[in-house]
N, C-alpha and C positions, 0 to 999 in steps of 0.2 A: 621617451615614450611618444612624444607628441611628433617626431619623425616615422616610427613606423605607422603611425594611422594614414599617417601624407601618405604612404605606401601603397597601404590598401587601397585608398580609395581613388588611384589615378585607373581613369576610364582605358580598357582593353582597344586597343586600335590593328586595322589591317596593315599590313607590310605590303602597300601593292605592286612595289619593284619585283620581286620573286614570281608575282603571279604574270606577269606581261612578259616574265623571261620565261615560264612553263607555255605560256600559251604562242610565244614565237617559236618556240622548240618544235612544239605542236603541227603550228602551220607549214615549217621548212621540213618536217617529219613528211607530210600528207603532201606537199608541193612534190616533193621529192620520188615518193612514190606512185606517185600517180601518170612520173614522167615513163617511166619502165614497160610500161605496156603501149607501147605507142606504135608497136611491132609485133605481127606477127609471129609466135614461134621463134622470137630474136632472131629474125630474118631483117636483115635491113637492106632493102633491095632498092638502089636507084632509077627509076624507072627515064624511060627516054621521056624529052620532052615532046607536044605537039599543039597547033595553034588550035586541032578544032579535035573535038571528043567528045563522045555520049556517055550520059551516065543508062543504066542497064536495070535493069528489073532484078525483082529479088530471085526469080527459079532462075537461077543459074549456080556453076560452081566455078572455083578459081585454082590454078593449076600456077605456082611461082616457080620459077625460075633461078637459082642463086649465080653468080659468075662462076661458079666454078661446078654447077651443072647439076646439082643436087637438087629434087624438083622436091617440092610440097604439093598434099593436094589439105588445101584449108589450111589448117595450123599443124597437119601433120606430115614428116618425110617420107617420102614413099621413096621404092624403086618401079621399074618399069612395067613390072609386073603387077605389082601392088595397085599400081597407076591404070592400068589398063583392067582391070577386072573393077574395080571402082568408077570408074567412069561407066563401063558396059552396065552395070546394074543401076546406076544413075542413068544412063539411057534409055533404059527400060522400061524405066518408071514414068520419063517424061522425054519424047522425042525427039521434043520442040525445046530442049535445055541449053538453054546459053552458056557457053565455056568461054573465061575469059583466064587468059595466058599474061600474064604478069611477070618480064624477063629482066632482070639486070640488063642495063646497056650496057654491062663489060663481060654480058654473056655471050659463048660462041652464038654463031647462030646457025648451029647443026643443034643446039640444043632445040631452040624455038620449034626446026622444022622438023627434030623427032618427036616432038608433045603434038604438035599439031597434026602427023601423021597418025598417030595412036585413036587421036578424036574424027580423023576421016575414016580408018581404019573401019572403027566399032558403027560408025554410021549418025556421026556428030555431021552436022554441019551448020551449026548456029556457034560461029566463036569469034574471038574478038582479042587484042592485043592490049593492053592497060599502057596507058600513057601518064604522064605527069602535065597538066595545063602550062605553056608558056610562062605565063604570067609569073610562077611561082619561083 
């Protein structure tokens, strides 16, 4: 009898090995995902390098380029067609809009000067190439 009183009265304690395994689960959970959008539309486009480059104002749009010639405009695939009535009512709007062409270096570069003829075309002429800084 004088064993189960010892029983009852041992003080409830935390197990805190389980908690410090739930809570690294946690952080390699949110580590993990937070790496996924680090991309575009899972576009992962290697952009050329250069030693000297501007950063650009916000009224502009961005027109990428993949290597293998499938363009984006934003986070969405267009065709050429898509591409060009999208831009045109984007010009419309704002005359003075800054178009910046963002190409894979292992892209042709009949790609580049068809994007870029579409933005002379419709009566762009504020554009720009997107580089990668040296340094990096």
């Amino acid at each position: 009898m004088i064993a189960r009183r010892m029983g009852r009265n041992k003080k409830p304690t935390v197990q805190i090995v389980p908690l410090i395994d739930i809570i690294f689960s946690v952080l390699v959970f949110f580590m993990l995902a937070t790496t996924f959008k680090t991309h575009p539309a899972g576009l992962n486009l290697e952009l050329p390098r250069a030693a000297s480059y501007d950063r650009q104002a916000s009224s502009q749009i961005t027109i990428s380029i993949a290597k293998d010639g499938r363009m984006f405009l934003g986070e969405r695939q267009v065709n050429t067609n898509t591409l060009r009535s999208e831009v045109k009512s984007a010009l419309d709007k704002r005359p003075d809009l800054f178009v910046i062409i963002k190409a894979d270096r292992e892209a042709r570069y009949d790609y580049v000067v068809q994007v870029m003829d579409v933005v002379r075309q419709l009566g762009g002429y504020r554009f720009g190439l997107a580089v990668e800084p040296r340094g990096r």
